[in-house]
C-alpha positions in Angstrom: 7.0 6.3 -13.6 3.2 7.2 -13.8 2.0 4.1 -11.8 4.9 5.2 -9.2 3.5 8.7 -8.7 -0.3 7.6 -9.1 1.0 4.7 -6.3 2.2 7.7 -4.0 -0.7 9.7 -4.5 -2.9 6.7 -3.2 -0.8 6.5 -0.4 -0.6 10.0 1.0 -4.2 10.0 0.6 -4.5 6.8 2.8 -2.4 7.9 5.6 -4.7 10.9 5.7 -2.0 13.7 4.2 -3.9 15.7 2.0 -0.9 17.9 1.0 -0.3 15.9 -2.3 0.5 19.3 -4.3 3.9 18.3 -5.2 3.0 14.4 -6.1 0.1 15.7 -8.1 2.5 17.9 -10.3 5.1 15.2 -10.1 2.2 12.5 -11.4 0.7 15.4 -14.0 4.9 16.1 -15.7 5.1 11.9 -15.7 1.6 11.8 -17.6 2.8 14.5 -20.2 6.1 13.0 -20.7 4.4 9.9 -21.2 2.2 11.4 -23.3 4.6 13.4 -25.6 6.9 10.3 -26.0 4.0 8.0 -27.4 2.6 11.1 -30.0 6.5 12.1 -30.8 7.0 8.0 -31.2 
């Protein structure tokens, strides 16, 4: 799920759309989930 939102990030940036506000929160709640699941784990 992180690689999809750090893939879309890249992308937006790419095509020159620098409103990536939402993606960055959507990439930044995929990282913490990530992150809580591996410590909780």
């Amino acid at each position: 799920m992180v690689l999809y939102f750090v893939g879309a990030l890249i992308a937006h940036l790419r095509a020159k759309d620098y409103e990536v506000a939402p993606v960055a929160v959507l990439t930044l709640l995929a990282m913490a989930a990530l992150v809580l699941r591996t410590v909780s784990a």
